[in-house]
VEXDREN-2710 file (C-alpha; in Angstrom, 1 decimal):
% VEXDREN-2710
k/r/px/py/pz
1/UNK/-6.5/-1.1/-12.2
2/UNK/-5.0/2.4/-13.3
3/UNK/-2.1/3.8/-15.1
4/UNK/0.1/3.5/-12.5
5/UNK/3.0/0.9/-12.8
6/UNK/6.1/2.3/-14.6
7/UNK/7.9/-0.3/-16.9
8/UNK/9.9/-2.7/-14.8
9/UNK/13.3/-2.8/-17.0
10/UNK/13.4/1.0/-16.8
11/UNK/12.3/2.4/-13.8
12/UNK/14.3/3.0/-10.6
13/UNK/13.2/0.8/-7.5
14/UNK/12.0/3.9/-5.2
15/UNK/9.5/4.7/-8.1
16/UNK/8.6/1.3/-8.7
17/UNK/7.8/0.4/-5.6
18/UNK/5.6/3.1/-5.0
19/UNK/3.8/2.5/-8.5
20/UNK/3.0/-1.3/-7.3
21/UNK/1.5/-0.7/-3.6
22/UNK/-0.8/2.1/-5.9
23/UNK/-1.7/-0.3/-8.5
24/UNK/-1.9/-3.5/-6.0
25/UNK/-4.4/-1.4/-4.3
26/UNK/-6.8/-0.7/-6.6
27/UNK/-6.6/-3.6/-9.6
28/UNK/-8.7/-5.4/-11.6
29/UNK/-11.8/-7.5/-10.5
30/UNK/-12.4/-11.0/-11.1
31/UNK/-13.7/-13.7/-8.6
32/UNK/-10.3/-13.4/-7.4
33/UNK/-9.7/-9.6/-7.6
34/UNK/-12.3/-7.3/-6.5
35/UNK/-10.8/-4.3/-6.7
36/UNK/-12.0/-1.2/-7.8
37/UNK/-10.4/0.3/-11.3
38/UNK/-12.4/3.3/-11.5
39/UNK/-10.8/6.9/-11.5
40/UNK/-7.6/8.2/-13.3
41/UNK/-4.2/7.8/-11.9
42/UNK/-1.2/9.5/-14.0
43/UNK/1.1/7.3/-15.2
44/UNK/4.7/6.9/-13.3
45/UNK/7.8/5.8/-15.6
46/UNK/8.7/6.6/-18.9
47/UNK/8.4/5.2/-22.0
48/UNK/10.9/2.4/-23.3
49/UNK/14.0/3.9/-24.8
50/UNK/14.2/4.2/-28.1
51/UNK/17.4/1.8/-28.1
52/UNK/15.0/-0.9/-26.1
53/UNK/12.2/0.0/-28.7
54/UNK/10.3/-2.8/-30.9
55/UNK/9.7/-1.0/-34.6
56/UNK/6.0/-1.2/-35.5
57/UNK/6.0/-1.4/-39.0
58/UNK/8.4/-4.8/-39.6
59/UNK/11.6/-3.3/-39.9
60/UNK/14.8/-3.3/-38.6
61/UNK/14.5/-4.9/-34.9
62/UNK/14.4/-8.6/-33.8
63/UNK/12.0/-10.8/-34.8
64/UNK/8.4/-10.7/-33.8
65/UNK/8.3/-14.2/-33.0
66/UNK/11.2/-14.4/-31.1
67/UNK/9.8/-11.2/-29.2
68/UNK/6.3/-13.1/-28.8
69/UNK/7.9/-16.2/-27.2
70/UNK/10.1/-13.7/-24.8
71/UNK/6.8/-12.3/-23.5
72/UNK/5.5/-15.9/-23.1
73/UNK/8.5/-16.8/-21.4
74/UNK/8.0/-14.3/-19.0
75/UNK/4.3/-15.1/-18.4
76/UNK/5.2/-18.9/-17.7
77/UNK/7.9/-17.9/-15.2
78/UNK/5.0/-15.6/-13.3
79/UNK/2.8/-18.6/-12.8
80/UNK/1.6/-19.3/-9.4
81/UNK/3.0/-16.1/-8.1
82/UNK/1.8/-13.5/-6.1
83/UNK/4.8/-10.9/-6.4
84/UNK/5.9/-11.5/-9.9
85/UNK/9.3/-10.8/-11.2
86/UNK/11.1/-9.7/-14.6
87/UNK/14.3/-9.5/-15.2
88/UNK/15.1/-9.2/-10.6
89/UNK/12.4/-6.3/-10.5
90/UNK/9.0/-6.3/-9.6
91/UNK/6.4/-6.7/-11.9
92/UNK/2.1/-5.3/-11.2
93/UNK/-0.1/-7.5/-9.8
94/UNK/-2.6/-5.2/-11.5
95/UNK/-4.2/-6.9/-14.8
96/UNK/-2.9/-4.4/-17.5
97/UNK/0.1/-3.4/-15.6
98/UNK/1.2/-7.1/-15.3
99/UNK/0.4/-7.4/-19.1
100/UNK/2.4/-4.0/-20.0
101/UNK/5.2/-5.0/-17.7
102/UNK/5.6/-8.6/-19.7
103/UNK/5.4/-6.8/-23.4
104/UNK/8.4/-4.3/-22.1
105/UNK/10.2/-7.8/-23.1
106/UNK/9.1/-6.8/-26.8
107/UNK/10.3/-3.4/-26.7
108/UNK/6.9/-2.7/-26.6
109/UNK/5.3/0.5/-24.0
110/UNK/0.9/-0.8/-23.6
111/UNK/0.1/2.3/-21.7
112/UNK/1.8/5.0/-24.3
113/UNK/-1.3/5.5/-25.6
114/UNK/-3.3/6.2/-22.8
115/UNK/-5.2/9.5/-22.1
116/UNK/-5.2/10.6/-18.2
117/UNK/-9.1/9.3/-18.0
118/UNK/-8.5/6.0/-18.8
119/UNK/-8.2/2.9/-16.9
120/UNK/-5.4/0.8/-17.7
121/UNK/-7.3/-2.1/-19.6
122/UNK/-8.8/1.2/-21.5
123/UNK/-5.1/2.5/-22.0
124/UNK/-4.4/-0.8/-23.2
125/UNK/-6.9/-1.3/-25.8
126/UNK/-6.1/2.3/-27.3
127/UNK/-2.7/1.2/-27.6
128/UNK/-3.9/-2.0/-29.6
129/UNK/-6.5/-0.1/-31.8
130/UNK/-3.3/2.6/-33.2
131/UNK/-0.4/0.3/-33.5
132/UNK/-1.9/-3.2/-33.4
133/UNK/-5.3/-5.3/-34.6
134/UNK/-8.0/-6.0/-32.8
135/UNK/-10.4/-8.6/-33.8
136/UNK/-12.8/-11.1/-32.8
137/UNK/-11.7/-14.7/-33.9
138/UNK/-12.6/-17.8/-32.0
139/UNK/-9.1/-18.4/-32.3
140/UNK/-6.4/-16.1/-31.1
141/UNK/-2.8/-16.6/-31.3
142/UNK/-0.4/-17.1/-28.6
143/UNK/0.9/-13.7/-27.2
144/UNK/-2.4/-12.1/-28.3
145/UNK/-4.3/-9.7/-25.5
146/UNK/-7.3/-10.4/-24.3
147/UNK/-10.1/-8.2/-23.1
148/UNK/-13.2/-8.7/-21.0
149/UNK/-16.9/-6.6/-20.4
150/UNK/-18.5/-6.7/-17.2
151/UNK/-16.0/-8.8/-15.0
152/UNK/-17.7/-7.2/-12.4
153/UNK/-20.2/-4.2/-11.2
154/UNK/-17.7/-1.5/-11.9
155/UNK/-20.2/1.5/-11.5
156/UNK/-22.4/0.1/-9.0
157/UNK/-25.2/0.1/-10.8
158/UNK/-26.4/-3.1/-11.1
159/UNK/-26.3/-3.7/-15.0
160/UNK/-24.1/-5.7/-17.0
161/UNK/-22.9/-2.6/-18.7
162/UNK/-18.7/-1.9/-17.7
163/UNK/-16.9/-2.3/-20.6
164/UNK/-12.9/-3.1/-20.4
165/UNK/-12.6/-4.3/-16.9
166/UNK/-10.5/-7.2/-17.4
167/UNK/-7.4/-8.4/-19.3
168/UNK/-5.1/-11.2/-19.9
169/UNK/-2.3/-12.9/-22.2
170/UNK/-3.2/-15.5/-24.5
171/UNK/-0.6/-18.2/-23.7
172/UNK/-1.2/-21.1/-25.6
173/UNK/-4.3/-22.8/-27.6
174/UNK/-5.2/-25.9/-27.4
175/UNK/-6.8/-28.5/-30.5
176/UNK/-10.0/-28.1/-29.5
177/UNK/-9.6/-24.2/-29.9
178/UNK/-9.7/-23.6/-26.2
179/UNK/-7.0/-21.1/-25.3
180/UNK/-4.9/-20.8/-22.1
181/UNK/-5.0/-17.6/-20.1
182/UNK/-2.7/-16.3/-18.1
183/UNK/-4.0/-13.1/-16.1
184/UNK/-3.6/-10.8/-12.8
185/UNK/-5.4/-11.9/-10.0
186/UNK/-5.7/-11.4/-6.2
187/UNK/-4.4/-14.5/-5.7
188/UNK/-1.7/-14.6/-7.7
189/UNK/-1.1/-15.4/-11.6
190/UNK/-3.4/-18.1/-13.2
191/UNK/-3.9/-19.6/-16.0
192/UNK/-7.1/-20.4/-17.0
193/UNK/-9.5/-21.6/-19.9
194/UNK/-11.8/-20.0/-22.6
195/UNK/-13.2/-21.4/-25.3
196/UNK/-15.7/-19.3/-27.6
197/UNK/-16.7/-22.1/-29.6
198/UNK/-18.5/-23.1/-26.7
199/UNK/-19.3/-19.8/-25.1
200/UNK/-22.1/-21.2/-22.3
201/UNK/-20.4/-24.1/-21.5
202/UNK/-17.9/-24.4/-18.2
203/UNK/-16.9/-27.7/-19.0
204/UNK/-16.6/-30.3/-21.9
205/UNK/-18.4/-34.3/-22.0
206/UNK/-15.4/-35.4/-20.2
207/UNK/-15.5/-33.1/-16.9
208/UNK/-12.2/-30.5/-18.7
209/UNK/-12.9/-27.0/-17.7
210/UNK/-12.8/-25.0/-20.8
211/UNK/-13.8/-22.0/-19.7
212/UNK/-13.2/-20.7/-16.5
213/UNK/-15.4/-18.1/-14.0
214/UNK/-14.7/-15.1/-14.6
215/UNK/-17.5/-12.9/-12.5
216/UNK/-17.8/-13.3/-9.0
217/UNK/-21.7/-13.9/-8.5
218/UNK/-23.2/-11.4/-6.1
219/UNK/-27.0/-10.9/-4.8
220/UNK/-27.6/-8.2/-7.0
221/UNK/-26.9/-10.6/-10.1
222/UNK/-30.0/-12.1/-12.2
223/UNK/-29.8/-15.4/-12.7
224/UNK/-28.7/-14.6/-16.6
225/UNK/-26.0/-12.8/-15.7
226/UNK/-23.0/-14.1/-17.7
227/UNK/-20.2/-15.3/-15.6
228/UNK/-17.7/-17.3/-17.8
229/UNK/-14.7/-15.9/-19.9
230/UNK/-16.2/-16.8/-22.7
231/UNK/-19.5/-15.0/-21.8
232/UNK/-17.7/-11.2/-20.9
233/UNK/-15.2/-11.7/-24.0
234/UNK/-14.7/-8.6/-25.7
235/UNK/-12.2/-8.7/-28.4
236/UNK/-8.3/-9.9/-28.8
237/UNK/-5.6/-7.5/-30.0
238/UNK/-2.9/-8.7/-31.6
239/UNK/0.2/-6.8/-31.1
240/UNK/3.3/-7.1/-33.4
241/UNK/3.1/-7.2/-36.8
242/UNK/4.9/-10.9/-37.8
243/UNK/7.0/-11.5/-40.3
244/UNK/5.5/-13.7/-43.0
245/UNK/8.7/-16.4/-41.9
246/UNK/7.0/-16.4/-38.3
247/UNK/3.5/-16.2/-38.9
END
């Protein structure tokens, strides 16, 4: 999972197409991804045009809700597949590529941030930490990122010490404060469950998943090693500044 996929609205098809067998190749890693996302690729594409951009600040620009629920749209519409689409091009199957392709529908460029040594969750989180908010809440809002530690072994060490190796889009939260994830995975797109209020917990009295497996157990893993979403979450960012009318 490296800088690799240009934007999907903007890029031409040779370029793109070459950007996704990269990124397809070497993705995130969750029980259904194992792919490797260490080294640096450069990133392909250019930014979004300033005509297609989102301001930052809350001016001029449509309105952040309306952006937010295009970028849920587009996650709903990915569901279940495993060659996502926006808008009749391609979109990554890598975690943070998938995630960067959907927020184009904001106006909004995740990897224009990113320094060539970063990974593309990395890329992503810089991105959040200048323009956005990241923070810790149990309870996220819908179209909020989410970011994971240790979703697997990324240097081999054998330690539960690999920060940023996962990501996903908060889709939707429930009453009980469990929120709906949709992420990248081998497999295809998912959504899936995580609820912090009950971090160790997979499922609730009544048999509900409410927080899905994140970490693939391998032989080299103690028996404490934490294995649910809840258990590698580390940190939301929020990315468009509402307006007071759609917060």
């Amino acid at each position: 999972m490296t800088i690799t996929a240009p934007l999907p609205r903007f890029a031409s098809r040779p370029r793109f197409a070459l950007a996704v067998s990269v990124a397809a190749a070497i993705g995130c890693a969750t029980p259904r991804a194992l792919r490797s996302d260490s080294g640096a690729v450069p990133l392909v594409g250019g930014p979004v045009p300033a005509s297609e951009r989102r301001p930052l600040d809350g001016g001029a620009g449509p309105k952040a809700g309306a952006a937010v629920e295009a970028v849920l749209a587009a996650a709903r519409a990915s569901l279940g597949e495993s060659r996502p689409e926006l808008d009749g091009r391609p979109l990554p199957t890598d975690c943070s590529g998938f995630v960067r392709g959907l927020y184009t529908k904001a106006g909004v460029d995740l990897f224009s941030e990113a320094k060539p040594w970063d990974n593309g969750v990395r890329a992503v989180v810089r991105w959040i930490e200048r323009h956005g908010q990241m923070h810790r809440r149990k309870v996220p809002a819908p179209g909020d990122l989410v970011f994971f530690h240790d979703s697997y072994d990324r240097n081999g060490d054998g330690k539960v010490n690999d920060r940023y190796t996962h990501m996903g889009l908060v889709e939707e939260v429930l009453p009980d404060g469990t929120a709906l994830i949709v992420h990248a995975t081998n497999h295809g797109i998912v959504r899936e469950p995580m609820n912090l209020m009950r971090p160790h917990e997979a499922r609730d009295s009544q048999g509900r998943e409410i927080n899905a497996i994140l970490r693939r157990k391998t032989e080299h893993d103690s028996p404490r090693t934490p294995r649910l979403m809840s258990e590698l979450f580390a940190g939301f960012g929020h990315v468009l500044h509402r307006d007071p009318e759609d917060a």
